[in-house]
C-alpha positions in Angstrom: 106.1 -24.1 238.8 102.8 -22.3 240.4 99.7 -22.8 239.4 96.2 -21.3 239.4 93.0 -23.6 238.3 90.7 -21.4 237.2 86.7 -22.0 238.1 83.9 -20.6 235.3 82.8 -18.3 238.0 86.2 -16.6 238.7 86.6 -16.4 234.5 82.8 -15.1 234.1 83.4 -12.0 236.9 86.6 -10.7 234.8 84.7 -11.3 231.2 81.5 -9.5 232.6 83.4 -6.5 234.2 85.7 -5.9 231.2 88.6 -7.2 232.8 90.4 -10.1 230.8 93.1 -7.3 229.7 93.8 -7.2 233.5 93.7 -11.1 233.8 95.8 -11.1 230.7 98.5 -8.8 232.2 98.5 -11.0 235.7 99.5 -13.8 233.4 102.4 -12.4 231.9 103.9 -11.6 235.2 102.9 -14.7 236.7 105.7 -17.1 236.9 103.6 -20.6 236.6 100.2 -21.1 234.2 96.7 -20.6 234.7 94.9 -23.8 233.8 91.2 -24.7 233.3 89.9 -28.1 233.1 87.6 -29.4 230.2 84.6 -29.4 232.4 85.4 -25.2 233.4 86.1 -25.0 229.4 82.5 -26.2 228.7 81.1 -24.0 230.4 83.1 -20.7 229.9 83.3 -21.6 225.6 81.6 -24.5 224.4 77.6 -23.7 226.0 78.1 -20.4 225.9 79.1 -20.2 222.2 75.9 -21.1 221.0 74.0 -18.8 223.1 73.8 -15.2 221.7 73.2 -13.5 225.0 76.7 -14.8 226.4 78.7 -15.1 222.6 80.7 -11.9 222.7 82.0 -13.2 226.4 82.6 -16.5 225.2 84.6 -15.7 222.4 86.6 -13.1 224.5 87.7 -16.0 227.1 88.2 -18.4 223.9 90.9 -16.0 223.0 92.5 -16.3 225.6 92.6 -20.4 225.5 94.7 -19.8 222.0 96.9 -17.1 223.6 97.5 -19.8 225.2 96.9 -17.4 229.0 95.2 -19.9 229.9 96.1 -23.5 228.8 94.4 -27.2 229.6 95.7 -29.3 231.6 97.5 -32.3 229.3 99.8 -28.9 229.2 101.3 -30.1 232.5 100.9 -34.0 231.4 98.1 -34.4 233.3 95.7 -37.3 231.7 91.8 -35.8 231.3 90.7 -39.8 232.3 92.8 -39.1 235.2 91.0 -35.6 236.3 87.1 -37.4 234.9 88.1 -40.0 237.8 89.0 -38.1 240.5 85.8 -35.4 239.9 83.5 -38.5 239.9 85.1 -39.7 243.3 84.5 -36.1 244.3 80.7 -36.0 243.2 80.4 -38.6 245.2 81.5 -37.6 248.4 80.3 -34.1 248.2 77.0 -34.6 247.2 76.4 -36.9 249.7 77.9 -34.7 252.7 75.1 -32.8 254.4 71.4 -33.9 253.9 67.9 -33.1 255.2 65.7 -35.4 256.7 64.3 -36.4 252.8 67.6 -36.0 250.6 71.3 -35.4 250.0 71.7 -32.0 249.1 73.3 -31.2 245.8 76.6 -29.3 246.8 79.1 -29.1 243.7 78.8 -29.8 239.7 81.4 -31.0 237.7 82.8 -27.8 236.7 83.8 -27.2 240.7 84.6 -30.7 241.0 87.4 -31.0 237.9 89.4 -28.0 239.7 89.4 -29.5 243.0 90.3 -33.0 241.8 93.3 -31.4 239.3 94.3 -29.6 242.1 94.6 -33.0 244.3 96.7 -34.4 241.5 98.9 -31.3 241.5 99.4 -31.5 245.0 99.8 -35.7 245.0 102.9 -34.4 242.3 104.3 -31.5 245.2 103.1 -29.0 242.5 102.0 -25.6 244.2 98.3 -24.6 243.1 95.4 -22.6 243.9 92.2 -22.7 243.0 90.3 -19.4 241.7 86.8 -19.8 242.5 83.9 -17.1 243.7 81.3 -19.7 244.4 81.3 -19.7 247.9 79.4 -23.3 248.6 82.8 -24.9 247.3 85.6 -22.7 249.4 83.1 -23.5 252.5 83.4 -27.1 251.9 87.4 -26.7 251.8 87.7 -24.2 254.5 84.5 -24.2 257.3 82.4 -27.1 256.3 80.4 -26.7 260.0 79.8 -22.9 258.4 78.6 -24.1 255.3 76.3 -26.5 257.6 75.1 -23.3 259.4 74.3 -21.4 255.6 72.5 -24.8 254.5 70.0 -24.6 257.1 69.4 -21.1 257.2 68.9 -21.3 253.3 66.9 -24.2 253.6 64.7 -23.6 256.6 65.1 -27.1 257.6 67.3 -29.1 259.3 70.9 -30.0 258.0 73.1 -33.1 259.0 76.2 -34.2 258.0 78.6 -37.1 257.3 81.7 -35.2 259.0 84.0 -38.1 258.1 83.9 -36.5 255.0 85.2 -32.9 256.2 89.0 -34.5 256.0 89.0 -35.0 252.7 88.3 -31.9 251.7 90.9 -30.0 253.9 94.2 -28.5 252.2 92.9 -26.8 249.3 93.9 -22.9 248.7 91.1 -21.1 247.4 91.3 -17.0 245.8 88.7 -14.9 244.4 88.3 -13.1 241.8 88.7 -9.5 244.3 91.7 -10.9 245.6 93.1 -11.4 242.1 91.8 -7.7 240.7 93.6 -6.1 244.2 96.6 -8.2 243.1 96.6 -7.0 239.2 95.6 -2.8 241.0 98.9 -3.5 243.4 100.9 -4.4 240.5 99.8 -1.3 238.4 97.9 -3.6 235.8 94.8 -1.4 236.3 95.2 1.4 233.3 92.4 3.6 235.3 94.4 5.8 237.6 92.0 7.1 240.6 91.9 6.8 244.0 88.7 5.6 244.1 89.4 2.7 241.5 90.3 0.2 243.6 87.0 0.5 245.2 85.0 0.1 242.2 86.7 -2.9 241.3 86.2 -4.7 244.3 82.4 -4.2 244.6 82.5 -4.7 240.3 83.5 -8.0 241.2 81.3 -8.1 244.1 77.9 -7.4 242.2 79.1 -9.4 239.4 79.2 -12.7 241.3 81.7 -12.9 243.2 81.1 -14.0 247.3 82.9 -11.0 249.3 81.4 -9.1 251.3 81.5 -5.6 252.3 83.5 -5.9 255.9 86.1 -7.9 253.7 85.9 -5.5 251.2 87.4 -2.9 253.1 89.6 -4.8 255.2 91.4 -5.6 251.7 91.5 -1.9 251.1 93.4 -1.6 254.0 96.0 -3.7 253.0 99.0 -1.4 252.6 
């Protein structure tokens, strides 16, 4: 079985660009699930319920929790004490892996931290999995943490050092973004608008929605025949 941990950030781009039929349709021709954690639930249905400015949304991605498109993870007989323990071990380390001359700086909440510690269990239990996420702070951890070093201190404006013992235990994730995942659903003819400039729109919908991508890769993606 394949599967794909969702992030709230990957969720919220295909909520706020209309797109959960799309994400719905990947679903059904995905041949594994698409989990979120409690944390990611939190902050995609439970917060966002109560707030009228991000209801409609909320409800929206709810629906899909009872659709059971997405499901939770004890549906794979994975333990939530299990994923609370290995997110706090996370915190931990990646809060505490690049710091300024007068404090650690704050990297990853829990939400980020839940999908990249169920994804360690997955992968402890040989289970294929990605993790969909358009924050870019958290892919940069997993994939070019001296980049993410580089972005700190130009952010910042102030210089940026780092534990890079840690670096190792944050190699060997597989991170997607939400653009990746609407080319995917286009590709597959999931997309019921049919023009030539759609896939285009998409792309920079999901762009100016949230989701770290830029232009160059944009169109490199369009390439892709």
């Amino acid at each position: 079985m394949k599967i794909i941990i969702f992030d709230a950030s990957t969720l919220i781009s295909f909520a706020m660009n209309g797109l959960l039929p799309e994400l719905k349709e990947l679903r059904k021709i995905f041949k594994g699930k698409f989990i979120v954690t409690n944390d990611v639930k939190k902050e995609i249905i439970d917060k966002p319920m109560a707030i009228k400015r991000f209801e409609l949304e909320a409800l929206k991605l709810k629906q899909l929790l009872d659709e059971k498109i997405l499901d939770l993870p004890f549906s794979l007989g994975i333990d939530e004490a299990e994923i609370s323990k290995k997110s706090n071990e996370i915190l931990g380390i990646a809060n505490k892996t690049f710091f300024s001359a007068e404090k650690d700086i704050h990297l990853i909440d829990s939400g980020e931290a839940s999908c990249l510690a169920l994804s360690k269990i997955l992968s402890e239990k040989n289970v294929k999995n990605v993790i969909a996420i358009d924050e870019r702070t958290t892919r940069m951890l997993g994939e070019k943490p001296e980049n993410l070093k580089k972005l700190l201190r130009k952010k910042l404006h102030t210089k940026i050092n780092s534990k890079r013992e840690n670096f190792k235990f944050f190699q060997g994730f597989r991170f997607i973004r939400s653009a990746e995942l609407v080319y995917v659903a286009y590709k597959k003819n999931l997309v019921k608008l049919k023009n030539g400039l759609v896939l285009d729109a998409l792309l920079y919908a999901m762009k100016f929605k949230g989701c770290a991508i830029s232009g160059n890769e944009i169109e490199e993606i369009k390439k892709i025949p």
